[in-house]
C-alpha positions in Angstrom: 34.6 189.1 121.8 37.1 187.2 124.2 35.1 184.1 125.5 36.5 185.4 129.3 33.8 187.7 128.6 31.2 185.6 128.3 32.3 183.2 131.6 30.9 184.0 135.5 33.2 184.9 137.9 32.5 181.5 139.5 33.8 179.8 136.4 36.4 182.1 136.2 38.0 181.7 139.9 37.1 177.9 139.0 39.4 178.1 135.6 42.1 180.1 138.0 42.4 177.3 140.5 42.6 174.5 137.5 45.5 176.5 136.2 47.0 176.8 139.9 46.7 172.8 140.2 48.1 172.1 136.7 51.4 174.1 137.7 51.9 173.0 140.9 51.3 169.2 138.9 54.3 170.6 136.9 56.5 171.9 139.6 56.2 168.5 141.8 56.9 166.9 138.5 60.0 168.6 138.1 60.9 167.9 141.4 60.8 164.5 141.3 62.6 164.3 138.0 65.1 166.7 138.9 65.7 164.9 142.2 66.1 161.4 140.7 69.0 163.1 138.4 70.8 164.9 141.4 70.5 161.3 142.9 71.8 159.8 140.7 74.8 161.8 139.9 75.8 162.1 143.5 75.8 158.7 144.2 77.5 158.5 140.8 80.5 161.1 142.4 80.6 161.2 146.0 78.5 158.0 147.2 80.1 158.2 150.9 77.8 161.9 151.4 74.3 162.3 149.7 74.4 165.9 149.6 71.6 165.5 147.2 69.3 165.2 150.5 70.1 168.8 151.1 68.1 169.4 147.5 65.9 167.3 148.7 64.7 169.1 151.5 65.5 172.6 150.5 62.8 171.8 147.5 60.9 170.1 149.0 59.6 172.8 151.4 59.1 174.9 148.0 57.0 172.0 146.7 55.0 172.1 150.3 54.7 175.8 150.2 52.8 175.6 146.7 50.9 172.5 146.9 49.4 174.0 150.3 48.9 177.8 148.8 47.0 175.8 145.9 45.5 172.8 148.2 44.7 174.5 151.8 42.1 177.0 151.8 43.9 178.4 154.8 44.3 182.4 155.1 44.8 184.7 158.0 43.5 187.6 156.7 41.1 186.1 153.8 37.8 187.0 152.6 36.0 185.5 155.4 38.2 187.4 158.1 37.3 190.5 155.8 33.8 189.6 156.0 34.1 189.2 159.7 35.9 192.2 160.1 33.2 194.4 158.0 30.6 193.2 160.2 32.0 194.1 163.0 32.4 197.3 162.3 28.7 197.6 161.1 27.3 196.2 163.8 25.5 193.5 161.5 25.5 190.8 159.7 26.2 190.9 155.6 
């Protein structure tokens, strides 16, 4: 028997979002590793241009998109606009 089986869907999406946190943990770790290496070997090549920013940024709206997908419990068209949506239609409240 899988021990999945044996968990609630509450602990389940619970267990989903703790695996969502620990990888974006990883991704803003490689960021910030990553970026102190491009740093470094720009400043090591071309010091007069820091094309390295243009990492910086690009990534760096990655790293925001993910942390607020897995922070931010911000949807358009979520379960409560379903909800809403559904109730509408029924005429009553669920």
């Amino acid at each position: 028997m899988n021990t999945n089986d044996l968990l609630s869907e509450e602990e389940k999406k619970v267990l989903e979002h703790v695996r969502y946190v620990r990888e974006f943990h990883a991704h803003l770790f490689a960021y910030v590793i990553s970026l102190i290496l491009i740093f470094v070997i720009n400043l090591m090549t071309s010091p007069q241009y820091l094309w390295a920013m243009w990492v910086l940024i690009g990534w760096g709206f990655g790293v925001m998109a993910h942390g607020t997908t897995v922070f931010v419990k911000f949807s358009f068209f979520g379960p409560r606009w379903e909800k809403e949506q559904v109730e509408k239609i029924l005429g009553n409240r669920l």
